[in-house]
N, C-alpha and C positions, 0 to 999 in steps of 0.2 A: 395441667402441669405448667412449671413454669422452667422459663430459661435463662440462666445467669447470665450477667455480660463476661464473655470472653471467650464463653465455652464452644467449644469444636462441633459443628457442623458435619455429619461425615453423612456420604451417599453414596451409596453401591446399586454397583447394577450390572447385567449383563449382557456384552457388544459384542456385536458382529464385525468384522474388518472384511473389507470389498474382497478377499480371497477365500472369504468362508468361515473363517477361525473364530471360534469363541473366545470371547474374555471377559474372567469376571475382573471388576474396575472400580475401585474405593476412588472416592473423592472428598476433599476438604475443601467446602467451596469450589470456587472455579481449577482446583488445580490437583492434581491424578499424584494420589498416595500409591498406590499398588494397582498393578495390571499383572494378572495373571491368567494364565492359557489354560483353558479347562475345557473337558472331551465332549459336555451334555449339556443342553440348560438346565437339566434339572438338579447337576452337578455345579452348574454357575451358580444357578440359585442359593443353595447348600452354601457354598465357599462363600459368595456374598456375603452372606446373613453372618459368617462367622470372622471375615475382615469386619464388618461395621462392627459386632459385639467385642470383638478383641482391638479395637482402634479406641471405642469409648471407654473400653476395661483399663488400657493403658494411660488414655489423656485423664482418668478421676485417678489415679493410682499414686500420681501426687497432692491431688487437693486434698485428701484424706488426711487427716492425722491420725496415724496407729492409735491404738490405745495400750496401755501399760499389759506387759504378759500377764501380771500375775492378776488381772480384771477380764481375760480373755478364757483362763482357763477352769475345769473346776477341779481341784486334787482333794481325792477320798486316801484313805487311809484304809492298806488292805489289812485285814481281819482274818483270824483263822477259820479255818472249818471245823467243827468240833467232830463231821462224820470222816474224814480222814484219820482223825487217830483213833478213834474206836476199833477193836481187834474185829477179824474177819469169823461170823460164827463159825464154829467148827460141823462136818459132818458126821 
């Protein structure tokens, strides 16, 4: 893979603070985007992985150029059924 100049570095992990407390902890380079207090490690872990994927989801969320609606979607054209109006046979 390769990596653009400019583009954001983000590292997560999960700390212990000298009283016990876990936290999970996004970073941008040297400097702390999000600290949050989480019950588990395997709950930090969890959180972690989903601060770095929603910090890169938001830093590309500009470099994108949308594309035009009508190249995104595909519209069908609804059709009748022909077994809806056929009558119900009789008993």
């Amino acid at each position: 893979m390769f990596e653009s100049k400019g583009a954001a570095t983000y590292v997560g992990q999960v700390e212990m603070d000298p009283a016990g407390t876990l936290w999970a902890v996004l970073y941008d380079g040297a400097t702390v985007i999000t600290k949050e207090q989480v019950r588990s490690l395997r709950r930090g872990k969890r959180r972690v992985a989903d601060l770095v994927l929603a910090a890169a989801d938001s830093s590309l969320a500009g470099a994108r150029r949308p594309m035009p609606a009508h190249l995104n979607r595909i519209v069908t054209q609804q059709t009748r059924s022909r077994h809806r109006h056929l009558p119900a046979p009789a008993i």
